[in-house]
Residue frames as a rotation matrix with the C-alpha (Angstrom) as fourth column:
UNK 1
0.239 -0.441 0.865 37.59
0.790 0.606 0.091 18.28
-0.565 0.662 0.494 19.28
UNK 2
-0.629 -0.684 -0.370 39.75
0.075 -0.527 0.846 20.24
-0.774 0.504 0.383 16.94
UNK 3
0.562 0.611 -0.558 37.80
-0.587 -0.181 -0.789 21.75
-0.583 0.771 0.257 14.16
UNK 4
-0.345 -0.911 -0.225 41.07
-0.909 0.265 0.321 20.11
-0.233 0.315 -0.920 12.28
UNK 5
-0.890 -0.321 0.323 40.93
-0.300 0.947 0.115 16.99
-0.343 0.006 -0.939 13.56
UNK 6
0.295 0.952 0.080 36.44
-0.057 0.101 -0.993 16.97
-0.954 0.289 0.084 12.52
UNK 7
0.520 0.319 -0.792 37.31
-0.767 -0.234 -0.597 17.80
-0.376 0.918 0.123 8.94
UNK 8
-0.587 -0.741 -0.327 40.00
-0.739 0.655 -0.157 15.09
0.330 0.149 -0.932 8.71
UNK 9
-0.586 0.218 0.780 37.80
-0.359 0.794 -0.491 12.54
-0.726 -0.568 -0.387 10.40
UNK 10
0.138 0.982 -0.129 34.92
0.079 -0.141 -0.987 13.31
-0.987 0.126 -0.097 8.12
UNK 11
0.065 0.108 0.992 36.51
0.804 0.583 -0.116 13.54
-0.591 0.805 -0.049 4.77
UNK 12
0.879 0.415 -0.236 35.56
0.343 -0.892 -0.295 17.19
-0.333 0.178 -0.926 4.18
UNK 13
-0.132 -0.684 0.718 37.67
0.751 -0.542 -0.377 19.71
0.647 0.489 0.585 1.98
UNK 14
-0.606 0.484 -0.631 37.46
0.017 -0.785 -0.619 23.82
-0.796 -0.386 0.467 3.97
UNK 15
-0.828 0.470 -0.305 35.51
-0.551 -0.581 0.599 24.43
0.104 0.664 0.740 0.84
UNK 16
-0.183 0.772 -0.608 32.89
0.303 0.633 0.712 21.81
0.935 -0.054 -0.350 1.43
UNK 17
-0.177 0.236 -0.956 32.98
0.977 -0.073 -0.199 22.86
-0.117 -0.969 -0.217 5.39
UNK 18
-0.973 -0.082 -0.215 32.96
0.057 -0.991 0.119 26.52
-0.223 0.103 0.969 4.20
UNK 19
-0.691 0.721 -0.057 30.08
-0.142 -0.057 0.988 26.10
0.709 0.691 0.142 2.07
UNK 20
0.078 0.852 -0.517 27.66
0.662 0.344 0.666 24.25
0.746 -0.394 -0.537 5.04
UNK 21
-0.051 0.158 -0.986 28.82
0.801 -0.583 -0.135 27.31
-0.597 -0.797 -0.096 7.57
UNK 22
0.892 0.324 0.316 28.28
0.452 -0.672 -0.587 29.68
0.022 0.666 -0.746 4.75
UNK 23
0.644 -0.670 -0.368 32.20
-0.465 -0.725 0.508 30.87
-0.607 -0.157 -0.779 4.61
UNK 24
0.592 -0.518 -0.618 35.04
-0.765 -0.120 -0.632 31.00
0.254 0.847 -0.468 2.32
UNK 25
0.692 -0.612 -0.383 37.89
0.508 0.790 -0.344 27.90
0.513 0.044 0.857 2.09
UNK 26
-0.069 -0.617 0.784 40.11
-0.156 -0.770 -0.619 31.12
0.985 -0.165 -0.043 3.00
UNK 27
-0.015 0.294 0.956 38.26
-0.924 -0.369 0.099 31.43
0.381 -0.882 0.277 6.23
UNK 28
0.954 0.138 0.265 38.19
-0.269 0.783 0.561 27.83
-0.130 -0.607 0.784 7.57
UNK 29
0.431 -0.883 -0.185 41.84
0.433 0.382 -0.816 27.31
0.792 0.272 0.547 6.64
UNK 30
-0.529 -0.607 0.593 42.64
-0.239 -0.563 -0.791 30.49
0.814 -0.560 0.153 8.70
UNK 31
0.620 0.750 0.230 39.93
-0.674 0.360 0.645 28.68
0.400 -0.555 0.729 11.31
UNK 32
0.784 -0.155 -0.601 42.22
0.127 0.988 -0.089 25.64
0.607 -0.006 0.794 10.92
UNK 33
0.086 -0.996 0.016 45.50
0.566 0.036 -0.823 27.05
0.820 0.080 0.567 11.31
UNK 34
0.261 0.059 -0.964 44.22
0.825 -0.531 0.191 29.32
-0.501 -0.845 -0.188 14.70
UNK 35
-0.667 -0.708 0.232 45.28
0.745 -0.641 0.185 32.68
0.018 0.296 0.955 12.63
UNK 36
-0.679 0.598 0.426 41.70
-0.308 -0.759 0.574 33.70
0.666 0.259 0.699 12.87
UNK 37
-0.931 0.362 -0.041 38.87
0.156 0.292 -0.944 33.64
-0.330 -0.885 -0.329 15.42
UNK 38
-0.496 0.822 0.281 35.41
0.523 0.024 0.852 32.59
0.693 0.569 -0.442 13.91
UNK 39
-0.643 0.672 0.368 32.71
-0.598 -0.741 0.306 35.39
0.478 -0.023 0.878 14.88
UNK 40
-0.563 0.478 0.674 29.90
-0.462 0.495 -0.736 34.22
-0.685 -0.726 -0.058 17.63
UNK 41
0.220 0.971 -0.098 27.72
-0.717 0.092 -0.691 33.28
-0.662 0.222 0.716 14.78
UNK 42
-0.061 -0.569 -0.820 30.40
-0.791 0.529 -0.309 31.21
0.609 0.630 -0.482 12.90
UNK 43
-0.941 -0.114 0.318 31.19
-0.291 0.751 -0.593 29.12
-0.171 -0.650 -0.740 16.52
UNK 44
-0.513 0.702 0.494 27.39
-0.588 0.132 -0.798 28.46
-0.626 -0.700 0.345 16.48
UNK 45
0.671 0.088 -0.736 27.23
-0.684 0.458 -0.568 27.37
0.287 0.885 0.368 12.71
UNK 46
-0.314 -0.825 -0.469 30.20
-0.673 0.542 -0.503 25.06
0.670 0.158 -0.726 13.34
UNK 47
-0.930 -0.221 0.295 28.77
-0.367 0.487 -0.792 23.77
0.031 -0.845 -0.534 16.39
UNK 48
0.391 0.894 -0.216 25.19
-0.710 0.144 -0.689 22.92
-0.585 0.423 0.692 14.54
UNK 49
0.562 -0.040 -0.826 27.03
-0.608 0.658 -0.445 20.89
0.561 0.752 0.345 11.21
UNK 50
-0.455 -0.737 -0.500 29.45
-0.602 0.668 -0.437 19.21
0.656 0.102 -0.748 13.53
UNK 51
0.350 0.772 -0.531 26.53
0.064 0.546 0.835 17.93
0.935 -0.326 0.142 15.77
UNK 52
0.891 -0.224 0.394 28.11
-0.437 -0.189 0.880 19.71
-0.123 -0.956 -0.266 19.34
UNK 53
0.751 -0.646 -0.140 31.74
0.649 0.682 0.338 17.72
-0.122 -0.345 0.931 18.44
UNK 54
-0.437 -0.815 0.380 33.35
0.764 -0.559 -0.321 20.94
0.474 0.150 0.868 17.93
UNK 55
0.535 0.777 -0.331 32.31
0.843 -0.461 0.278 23.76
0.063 -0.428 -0.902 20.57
UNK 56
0.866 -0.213 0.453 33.07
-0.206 -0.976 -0.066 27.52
0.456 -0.036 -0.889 20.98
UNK 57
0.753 -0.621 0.216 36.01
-0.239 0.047 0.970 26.12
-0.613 -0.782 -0.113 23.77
UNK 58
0.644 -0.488 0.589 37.84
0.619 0.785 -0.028 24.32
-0.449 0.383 0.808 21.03
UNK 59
0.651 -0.010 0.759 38.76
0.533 -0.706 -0.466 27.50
0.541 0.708 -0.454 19.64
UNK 60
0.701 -0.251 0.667 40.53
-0.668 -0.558 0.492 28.94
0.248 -0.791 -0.559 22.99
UNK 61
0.224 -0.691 -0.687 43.26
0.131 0.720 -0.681 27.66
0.966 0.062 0.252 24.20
UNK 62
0.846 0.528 -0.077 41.96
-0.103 0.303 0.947 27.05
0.524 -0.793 0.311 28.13
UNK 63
-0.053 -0.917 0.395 44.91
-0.813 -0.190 -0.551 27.35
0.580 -0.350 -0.735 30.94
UNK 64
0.029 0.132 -0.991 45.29
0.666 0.736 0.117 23.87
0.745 -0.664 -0.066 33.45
UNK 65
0.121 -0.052 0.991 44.22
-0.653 -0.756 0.040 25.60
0.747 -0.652 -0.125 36.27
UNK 66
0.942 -0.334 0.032 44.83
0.165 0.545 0.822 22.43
-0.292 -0.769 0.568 39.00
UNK 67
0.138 -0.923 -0.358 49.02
0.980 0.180 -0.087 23.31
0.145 -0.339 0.930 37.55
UNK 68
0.040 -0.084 0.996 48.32
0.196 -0.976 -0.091 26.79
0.980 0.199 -0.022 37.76
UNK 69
0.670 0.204 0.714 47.66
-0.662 -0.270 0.699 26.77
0.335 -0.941 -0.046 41.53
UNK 70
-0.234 -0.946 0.225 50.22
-0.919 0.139 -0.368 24.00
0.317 -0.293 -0.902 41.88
UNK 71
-0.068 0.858 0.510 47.81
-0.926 0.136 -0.352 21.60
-0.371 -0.496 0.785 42.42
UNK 72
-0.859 -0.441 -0.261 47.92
-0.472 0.879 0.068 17.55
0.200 0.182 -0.963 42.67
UNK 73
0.295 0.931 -0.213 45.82
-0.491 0.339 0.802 14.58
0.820 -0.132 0.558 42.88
UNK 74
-0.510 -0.556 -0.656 48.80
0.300 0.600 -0.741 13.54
0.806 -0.575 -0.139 45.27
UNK 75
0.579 0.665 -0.471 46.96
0.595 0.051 0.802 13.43
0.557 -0.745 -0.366 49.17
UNK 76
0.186 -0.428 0.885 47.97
-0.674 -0.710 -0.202 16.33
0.715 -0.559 -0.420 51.88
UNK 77
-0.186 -0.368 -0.911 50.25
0.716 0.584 -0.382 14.32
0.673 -0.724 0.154 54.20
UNK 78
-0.205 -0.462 0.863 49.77
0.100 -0.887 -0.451 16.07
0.974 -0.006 0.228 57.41
């Protein structure tokens, strides 16, 4: 889950989410908006207050590797 879409679910200002990962509104905005990559010890605070619904991956932006190789769920006729 989107760190985004957590604070929106939940109600939460960045300054209230800042405050329980010990960082500035500044910094979770630029968290929000992808303009910044939270430090290993930020991902690990975030992933403590949001109870595991935001993880280090959410942050990355992960390639489809089944269209990378060209890959289907379609059976090999053959």
């Amino acid at each position: 889950m989107k760190l985004s879409d957590w604070i929106t679910r939940e109600g939460l200002s960045h300054q209230e989410v800042g405050d329980r990962i010990g960082k500035s509104q500044a910094a979770v905005s630029r968290y929000v908006a992808g303009k910044r990559m939270p430090d290993e010890e930020t991902l690990i605070k975030i992933f403590e207050v949001t109870g595991g619904e935001v993880s280090p991956n959410d942050f990355v932006a992960l390639p489809d590797l089944a269209a990378a190789e060209g890959e289907s769920d379609e059976p090999v006729e053959g």
